[in-house]
N, C-alpha and C positions, 0 to 999 in steps of 0.2 A: 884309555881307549876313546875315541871320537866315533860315538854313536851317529849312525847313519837313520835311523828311526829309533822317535821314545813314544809309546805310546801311554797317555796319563786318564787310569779310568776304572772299570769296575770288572771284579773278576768274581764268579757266582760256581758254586756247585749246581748242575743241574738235573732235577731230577721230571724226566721225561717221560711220559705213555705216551700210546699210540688208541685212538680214538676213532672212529667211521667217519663222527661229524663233529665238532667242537660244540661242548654243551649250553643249553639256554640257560638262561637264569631260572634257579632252581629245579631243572633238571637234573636225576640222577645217569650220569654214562656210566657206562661198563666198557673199560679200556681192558688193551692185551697188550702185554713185556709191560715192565718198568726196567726202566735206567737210571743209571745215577751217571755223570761223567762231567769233565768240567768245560764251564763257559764261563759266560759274563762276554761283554760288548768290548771292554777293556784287552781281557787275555784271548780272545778268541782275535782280536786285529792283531796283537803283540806275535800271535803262532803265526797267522798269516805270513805279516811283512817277513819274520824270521824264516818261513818254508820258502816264503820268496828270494830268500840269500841274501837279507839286510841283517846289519848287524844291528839287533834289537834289545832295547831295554824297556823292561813294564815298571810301570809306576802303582804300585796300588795299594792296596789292603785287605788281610783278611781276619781270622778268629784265630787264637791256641785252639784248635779243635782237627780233627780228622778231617774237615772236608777242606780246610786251609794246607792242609801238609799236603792232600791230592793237588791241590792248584800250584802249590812250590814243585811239585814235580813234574806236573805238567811242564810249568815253565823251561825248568830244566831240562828235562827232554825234549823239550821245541828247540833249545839254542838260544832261550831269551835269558840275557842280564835282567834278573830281578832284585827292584827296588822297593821289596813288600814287607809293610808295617803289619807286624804279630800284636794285634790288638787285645790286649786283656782283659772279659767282660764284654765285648760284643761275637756272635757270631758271623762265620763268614760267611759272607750273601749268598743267597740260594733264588732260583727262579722253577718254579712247578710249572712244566711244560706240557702242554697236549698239542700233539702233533697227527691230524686229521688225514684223511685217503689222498687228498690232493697235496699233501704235504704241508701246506699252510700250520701256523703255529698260533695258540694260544697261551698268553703266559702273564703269571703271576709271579712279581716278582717282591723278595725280600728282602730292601738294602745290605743289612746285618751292618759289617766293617766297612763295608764301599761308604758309608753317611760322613766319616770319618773325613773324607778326602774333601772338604772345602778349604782347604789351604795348603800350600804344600809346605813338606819339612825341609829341612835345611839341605839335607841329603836328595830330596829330591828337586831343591833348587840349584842343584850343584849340577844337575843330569841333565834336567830342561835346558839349562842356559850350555850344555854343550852337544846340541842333536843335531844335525842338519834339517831333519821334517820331526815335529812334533805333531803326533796324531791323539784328535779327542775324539769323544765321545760327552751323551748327556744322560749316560744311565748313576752317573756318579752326580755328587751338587755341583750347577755350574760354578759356583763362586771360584771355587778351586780349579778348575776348566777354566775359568777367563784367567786368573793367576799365571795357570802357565803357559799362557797364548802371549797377554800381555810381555812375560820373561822372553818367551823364545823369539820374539817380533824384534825385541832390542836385542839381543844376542845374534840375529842377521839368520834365524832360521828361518821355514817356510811350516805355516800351520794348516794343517788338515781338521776339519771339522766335520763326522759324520752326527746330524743334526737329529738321531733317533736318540731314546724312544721319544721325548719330550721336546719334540720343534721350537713351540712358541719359549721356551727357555733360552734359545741362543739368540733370538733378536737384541741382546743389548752388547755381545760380542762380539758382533757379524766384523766391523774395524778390524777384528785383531783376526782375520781368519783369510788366507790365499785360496784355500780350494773348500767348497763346501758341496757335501753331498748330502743328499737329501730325498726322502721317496714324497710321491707327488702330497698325500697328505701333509706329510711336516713341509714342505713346498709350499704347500698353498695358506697353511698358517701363518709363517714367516713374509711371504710377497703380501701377507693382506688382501688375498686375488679371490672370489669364487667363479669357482665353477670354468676353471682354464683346464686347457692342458696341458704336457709337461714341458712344452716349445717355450710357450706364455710364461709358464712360472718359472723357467728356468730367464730367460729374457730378463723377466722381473728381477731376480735375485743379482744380476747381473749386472746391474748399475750399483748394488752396495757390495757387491763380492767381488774380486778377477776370473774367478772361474767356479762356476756351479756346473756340477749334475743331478740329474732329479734323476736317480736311480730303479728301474721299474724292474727287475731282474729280469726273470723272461721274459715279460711283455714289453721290453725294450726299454733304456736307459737314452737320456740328451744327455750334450755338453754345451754351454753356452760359456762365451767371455765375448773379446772385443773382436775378436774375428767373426762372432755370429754365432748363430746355434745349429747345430747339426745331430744327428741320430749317432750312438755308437751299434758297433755292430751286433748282433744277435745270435745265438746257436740256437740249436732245438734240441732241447733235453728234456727229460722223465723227472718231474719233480716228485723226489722222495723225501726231504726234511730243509723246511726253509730257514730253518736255527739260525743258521751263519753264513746265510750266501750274502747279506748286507754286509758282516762285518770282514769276509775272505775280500770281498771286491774292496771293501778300503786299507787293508791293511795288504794287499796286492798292488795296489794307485801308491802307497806312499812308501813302499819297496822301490818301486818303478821311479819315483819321484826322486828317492833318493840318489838312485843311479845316475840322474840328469839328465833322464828323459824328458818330452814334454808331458804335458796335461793327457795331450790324444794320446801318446804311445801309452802310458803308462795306464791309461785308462782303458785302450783295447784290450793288453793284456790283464789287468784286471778282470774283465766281463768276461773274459775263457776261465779265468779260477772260480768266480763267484758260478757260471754253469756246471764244472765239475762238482763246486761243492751242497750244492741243491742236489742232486741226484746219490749222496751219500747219506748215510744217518748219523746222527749228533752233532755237538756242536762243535768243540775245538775240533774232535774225532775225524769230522767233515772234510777239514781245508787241506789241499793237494798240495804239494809241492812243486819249485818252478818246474823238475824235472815233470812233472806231471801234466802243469801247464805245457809244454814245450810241443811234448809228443800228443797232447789234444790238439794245438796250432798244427801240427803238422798233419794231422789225421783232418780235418779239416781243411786245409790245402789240396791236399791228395783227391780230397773227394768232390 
């Protein structure tokens, strides 16, 4: 099968509260519900692009343990071809979520199995060198991220690189990367810019990338390449969990990308899934399908 999207990255059990405000240092909160469900930066784009109708393969890793056979199933019932190393001796990655009134998130996260992924194994050099768009992330080591950028660059793919959590980490393989996203902090790390906004630092990225967005979700997202920088568009939504609205909108752009759309289309329809999924709870839980996106576009049209 000729993978349309791979995404190579981390996939996390995540165990979530809901909080009033996100606690200070050594403050004790009193949170209400816990959740457990799965995410990671990895598996939570891999559901995306797949809800999006790409045909998707995850790359990743996790624990012999119960929160790793939740994430195999996850995948599974997304539609995603999983290429997941059952690690023996490490747990599978977990991130402790608190998720505050305005939706915003706070999180602690636990590599576990994801530490594993600075290199890839034969099996998944065998995946990369056959995707049309490989999609990263840098919640996993980059080593293994530029690995498979560098693979899929020579194989005639197109690399997607969303440059969270840890920005200043992909400065050394911005070369191997066609579209990079990025929220204005990891932006302004990587341009080496202070105190721009997201026009500037997208502009900035722009002479070492072909195409940057500096990702703001609600508060409005750019695109820059060699046409110029421009705003994409905006809805107005009820932010209710901002888990995965970064990683729905990229793992929606290299759905779209892989269809052969452009930068812009593929990036409009993205910023309608990443607003659907801000206004729902959890993380993989979160991301809508196209069919979902489709009838928001058009609810939006209408109105």
């Amino acid at each position: 099968m000729h993978r349309e999207v791979t995404v190579f990255g981390s996939a996390n059990a995540d165990l979530r509260v809901l909080v009033d405000a996100p606690p200070l240092r050594g403050e004790v909160k009193v949170a209400h519900d816990l959740e457990m469900g799965p995410g990671g930066k990895g598996l939570n784009q891999a559901v995306a692009a797949a809800r999006m109708g790409a045909r998707t393969t995850f790359v990743g890793a996790v624990g012999t343990d119960d929160h790793g056979a939740m994430l195999l199933r996850c995948l599974a019932e997304s539609g995603v071809e999983a290429c997941v190393d059952e690690v023996e001796g490490r747990a599978t990655g977990a991130a402790l979520i608190a998720v505050d009134d305005d939706g915003d998130i706070t999180v602690i996260e636990l590599p576990g199995a994801n530490a594993t992924l600075d290199v890839l194994s034969d099996r998944a050099d065998h995946i990369v060198s056959h995707t049309s768009v490989l999609l990263l992330q840098l919640e996993s080591p980059v080593t293994g991220s530029a690995q498979a950028a560098s693979l899929a660059r020579e194989e005639g793919g197109l690399v997607v690189l969303n440059a969270g959590p840890r920005g200043g980490t992909a400065a050394g393989m911005l070369h191997l990367v066609d579209v990079l996203v990025a929220d204005e902090e990891e932006a302004a790390e990587l341009a080496g810019v202070a105190d721009a906004g997201p026009e500037e630092l997208a502009a900035a990225l722009a002479v070492r990338v072909p195409s940057v967005i500096v990702f703001g979700s609600l508060r409005g997202s750019v695109l820059a390449d060699s046409a110029g920088v421009r705003a994409l568009p905006r809805y107005v939504a009820h932010a209710l969990d901002a888990s995965a609205v970064t990683d729905t909108f990229c793992g929606a752009l290299a759905a779209g990308l892989a269809r052969g759309e452009s930068v812009d289309e593929a990036a409009t329809r993205a910023v309608a899934a990443a607003a659907l999924a801000v206004q729902r709870p959890g993380s993989a839980d979160s991301i809508p399908t196209r069919e979902d996106v489709e009838d928001f576009l058009a609810l939006q049209q209408a109105g």
